[in-house]
N, C-alpha and C positions, 0 to 999 in steps of 0.2 A: 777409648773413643765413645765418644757420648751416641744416644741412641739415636738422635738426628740425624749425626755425620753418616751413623751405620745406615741410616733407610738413604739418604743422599746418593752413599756411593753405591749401592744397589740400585739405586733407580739409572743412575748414569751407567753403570754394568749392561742395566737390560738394555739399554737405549741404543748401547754401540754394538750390543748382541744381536736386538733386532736389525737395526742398517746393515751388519753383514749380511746376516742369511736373507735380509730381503732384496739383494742383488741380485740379477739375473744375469745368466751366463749371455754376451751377444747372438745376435741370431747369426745359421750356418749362412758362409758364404752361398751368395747365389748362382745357381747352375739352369742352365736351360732345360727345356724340355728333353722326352726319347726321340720326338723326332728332330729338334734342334740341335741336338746334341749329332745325331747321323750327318747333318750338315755340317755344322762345325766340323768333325771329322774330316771331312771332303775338301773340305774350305784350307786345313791343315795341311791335308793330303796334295791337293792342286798347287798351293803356295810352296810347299818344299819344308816347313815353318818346322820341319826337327831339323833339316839339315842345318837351317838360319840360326837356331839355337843353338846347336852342336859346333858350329865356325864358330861361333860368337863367342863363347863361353870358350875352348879352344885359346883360339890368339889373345885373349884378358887373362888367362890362367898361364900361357906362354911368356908373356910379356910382364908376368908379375914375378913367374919362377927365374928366367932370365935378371932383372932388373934383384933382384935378392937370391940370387945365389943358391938357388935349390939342387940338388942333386938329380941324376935321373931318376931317382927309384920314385924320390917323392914327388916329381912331374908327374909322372903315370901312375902312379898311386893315384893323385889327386885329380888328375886327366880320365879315370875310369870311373870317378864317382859323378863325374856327368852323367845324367841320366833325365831325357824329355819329360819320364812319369813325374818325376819330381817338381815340374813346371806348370804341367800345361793344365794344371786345374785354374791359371790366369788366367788361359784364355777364351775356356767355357765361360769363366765368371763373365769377362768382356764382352761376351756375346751372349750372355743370360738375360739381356734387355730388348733386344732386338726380336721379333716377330718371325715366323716360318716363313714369309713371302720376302720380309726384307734379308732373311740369311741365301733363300733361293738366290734370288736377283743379283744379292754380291756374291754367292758361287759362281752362277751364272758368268757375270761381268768376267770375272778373276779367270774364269777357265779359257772365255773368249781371248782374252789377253795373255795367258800362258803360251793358248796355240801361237800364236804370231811372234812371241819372243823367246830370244836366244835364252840358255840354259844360266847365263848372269844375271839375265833380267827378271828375275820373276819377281812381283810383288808381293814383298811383307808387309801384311797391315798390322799395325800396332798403336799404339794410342797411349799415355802419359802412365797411366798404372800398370801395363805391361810390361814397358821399359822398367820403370822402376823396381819392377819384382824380379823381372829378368837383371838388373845390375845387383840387387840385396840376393839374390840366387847364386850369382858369379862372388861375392863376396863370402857367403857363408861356404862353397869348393871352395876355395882359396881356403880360408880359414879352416878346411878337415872337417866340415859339420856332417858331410855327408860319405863319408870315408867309411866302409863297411869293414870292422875287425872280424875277421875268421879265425877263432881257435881249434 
C-alpha cells in the first residue's frame, strides 16, 4: 500500500471512530414530578387501572394459549409473569406533561365519576402510546420475555 492509501484509510478509520463515540445515549423517559407522581398514583388507584391491566393482558394471553395449543403449565407459567411493575412506567410517562392542577382536577373529575358508577364502569384513560405499550407488553408475556427462571 502506498503511503497515501495508508494516511487515507486512517483518516476514514478516525472519521467513523469519531461518529460513534460522538453519539449520545437518548434522554431518559420522561417522569413526573414527587408530587405528580402521588397523583398519578391515586388517579391509578381510583380508575382500578392494575385490575384493567391484569384483565387485559389475562384474556389476550388466554386466547393466544387457547387458539395454539398451550399446555396448562405454560398458561400459568406465562399468566404469572404479568406483573403492573413492569407497565406502569407508561403511564407516569403519559402524565409526565401535564401540570399538578391539571392531574388534581382529572383525579378530581374521575373520583366524582367512580362514586356514581357501578364497579363495570369505571373509567380507563388511556391514549395512543399507552395502548400500544400495553399491546408490545402483552406480546413480549406471550412470547416468555418476562418469564422468571428459578434455579
Amino acid at each position: 500500500m502506498t503511503f497515501k492509501r495508508q494516511i487515507l484509510l486512517l483518516l476514514v478509520i478516525l472519521s467513523v471512530y469519531i461518529k460513534t463515540n460522538g453519539q449520545v445515549a437518548p434522554p431518559p423517559m420522561a417522569m413526573p414530578t414527587d408530587s405528580s407522581t402521588l397523583l398519578v398514583d391515586k388517579i391509578i388507584e381510583v380508575t382500578n387501572h392494575e385490575k384493567y391491566f391484569t384483565d387485559y393482558c389475562t384474556k389476550k394471553v388466554m386466547t393466544y394459549a387457547k387458539e395454539n395449543g398451550w399446555t396448562q403449565d405454560k398458561t400459568t407459567e406465562i399468566l404469572s409473569s404479568i406483573k403492573f411493575k413492569y407497565y406502569n412506567s407508561t403511564i407516569y410517562n403519559s402524565y409526565a406533561f401535564y401540570t399538578t392542577t391539571q392531574l388534581t382536577k382529572l383525579l378530581d373529575a374521575l373520583t366524582e365519576l367512580t362514586k356514581t358508577s357501578k364497579s363495570s364502569q369505571v373509567f380507563i384513560l388511556t391514549n395512543q402510546m399507552m395502548q400500544s405499550n400495553l399491546d408490545l407488553f402483552v406480546k413480549s408475556v406471550i412470547e416468555g420475555k418476562y418469564v422468571i427462571k428459578i434455579k
